[in-house]
N, C-alpha and C positions, 0 to 999 in steps of 0.2 A: 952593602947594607946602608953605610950613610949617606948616599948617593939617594936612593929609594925616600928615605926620609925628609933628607932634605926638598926633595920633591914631592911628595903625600904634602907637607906640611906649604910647600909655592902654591898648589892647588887649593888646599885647603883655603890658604889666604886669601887668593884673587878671587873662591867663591864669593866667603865673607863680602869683599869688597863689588863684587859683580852683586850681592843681595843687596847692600845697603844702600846701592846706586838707583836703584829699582824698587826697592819695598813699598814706595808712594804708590807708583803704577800697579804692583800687584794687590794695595789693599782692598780695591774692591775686590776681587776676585778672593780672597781670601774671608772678606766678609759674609761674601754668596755661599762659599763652601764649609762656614762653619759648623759643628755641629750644639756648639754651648748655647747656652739660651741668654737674652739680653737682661739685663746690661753686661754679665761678662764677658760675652763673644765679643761686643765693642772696647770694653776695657783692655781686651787680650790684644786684641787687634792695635788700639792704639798706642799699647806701651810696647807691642813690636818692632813700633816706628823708631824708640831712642835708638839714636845712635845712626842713622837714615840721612844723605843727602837729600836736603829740602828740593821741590822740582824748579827748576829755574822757571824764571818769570819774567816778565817784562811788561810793566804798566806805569800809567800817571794816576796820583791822585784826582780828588775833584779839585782841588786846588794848583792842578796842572806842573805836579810836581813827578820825576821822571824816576821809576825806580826797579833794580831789575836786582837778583841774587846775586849776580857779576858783579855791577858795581858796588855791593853793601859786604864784599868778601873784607874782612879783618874790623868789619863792625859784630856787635852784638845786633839778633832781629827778633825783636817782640812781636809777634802778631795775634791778630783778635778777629774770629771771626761772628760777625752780630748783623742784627738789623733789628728796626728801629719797633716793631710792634712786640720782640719777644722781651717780656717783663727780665725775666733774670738780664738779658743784655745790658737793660737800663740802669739793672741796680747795683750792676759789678761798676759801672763807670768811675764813681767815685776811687774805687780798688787804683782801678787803673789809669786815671786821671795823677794818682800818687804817686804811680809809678813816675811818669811823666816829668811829674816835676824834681823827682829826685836825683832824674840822671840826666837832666839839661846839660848841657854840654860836653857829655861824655859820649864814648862811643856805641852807645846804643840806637837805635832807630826803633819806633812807635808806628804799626801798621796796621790796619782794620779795612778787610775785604767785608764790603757788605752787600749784602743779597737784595738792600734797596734800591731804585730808580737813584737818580744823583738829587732830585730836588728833596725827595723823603731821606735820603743820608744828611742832605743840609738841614733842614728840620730838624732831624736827629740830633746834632750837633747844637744846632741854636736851644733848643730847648736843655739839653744834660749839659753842655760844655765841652760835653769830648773833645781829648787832645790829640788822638793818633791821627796820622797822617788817612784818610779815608779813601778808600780804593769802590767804586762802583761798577756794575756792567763788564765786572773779570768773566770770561768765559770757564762756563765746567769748575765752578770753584769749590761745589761740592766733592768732585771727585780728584779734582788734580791735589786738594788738601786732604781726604779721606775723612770730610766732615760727615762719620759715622754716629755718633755719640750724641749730635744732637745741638743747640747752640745753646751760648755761645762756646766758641772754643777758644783757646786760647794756649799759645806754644812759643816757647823762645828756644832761636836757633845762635849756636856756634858762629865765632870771626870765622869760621872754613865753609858754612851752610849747612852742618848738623843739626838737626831736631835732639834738644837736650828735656824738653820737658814736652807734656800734652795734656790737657786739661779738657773735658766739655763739660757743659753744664754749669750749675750755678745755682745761688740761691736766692730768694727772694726779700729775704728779712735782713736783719741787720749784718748776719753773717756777712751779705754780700758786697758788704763797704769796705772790708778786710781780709776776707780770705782767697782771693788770686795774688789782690799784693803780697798776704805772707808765704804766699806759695810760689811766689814765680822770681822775688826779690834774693834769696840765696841764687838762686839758679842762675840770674842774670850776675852778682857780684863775683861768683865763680866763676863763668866764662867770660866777663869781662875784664878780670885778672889774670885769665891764662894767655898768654904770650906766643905761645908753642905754634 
């Protein structure tokens, strides 16, 4: 009998672990087969991702800077997903420009996939100040991110590549100068405390 057990529960584990390897790949397909109406089918969908292996990656910023999930294992990763005509993107910058400066030197990394051409992300930039490192012309980055919800999005992942938080959306007024920062700053001091 604790043979059985000890086995039901090996199984049990390696699913766990066979899902949260994969949960990125199945959320569209999960999106499709919803049956909740929006915005919770997206909500449902996106907080199914905590605790999810982020999809490996492999890109340069516009700044020709070289960045992949591999090499940023045992960093903290902020990432922002925007572009440059949608109004909430613009007006979380300040949020997250705070971020930025708060955790200079420490092990976090600042990353934003945008759905711009590279000359409209540099625009982007010269006009707000944005600080994240700016990623353009990623293939499929609606789908290999599950940018369901809408823009912007915004997610920080684990020193292992876990998806610890997910956010989309945004607001327009003043909220939007502070509330990702006070939303995503516990999140990051937590896991860039943890050691484990």
């Amino acid at each position: 009998m604790k043979k059985v057990v000890i086995i039901l529960i090996s199984l049990l584990f390696s699913g766990v672990v066979s899902a949260q390897e994969n949960c990125f790949e199945n959320c569209m397909k999960n999106f499709e087969n919803s049956e909740l109406d929006f915005p919770a089918r997206n909500d449902s969908i996106l907080q199914r991702l905590i605790g999810c292996k982020l999809p490996d990656f492999e890109t340069k910023s516009i700044n020709g800077k070289f960045f992949s999930l591999k090499k940023l294992t045992g960093k903290v990763i902020v990432l922002n997903f925007s572009f440059a005509a949608c109004e909430p993107c613009v007006a979380e910058v300040p949020a997250l420009n705070k971020l930025v400066d708060e955790y200079k030197g420490k092990d976090v990394v600042f990353i934003s996939f945008s759905k711009d051409i590279t000359e409209v992300a540099k625009g982007f930039i010269k006009k707000t100040g944005f600080k994240y490192n700016v990623i353009t012309n990623y293939p499929n980055t609606t789908v290999t991110f599950c940018i369901i919800g809408g823009w912007p999005m915004n997610m920080v992942i684990d020193k292992k590549g876990i998806l610890r938080f997910v956010q989309c959306g945004s607001n327009t007024d003043e909220r939007a100068k502070t509330e990702v920062y006070d939303k995503m700053k516990p999140v990051i001091d937590k896991y860039l405390e943890d050691n484990k």
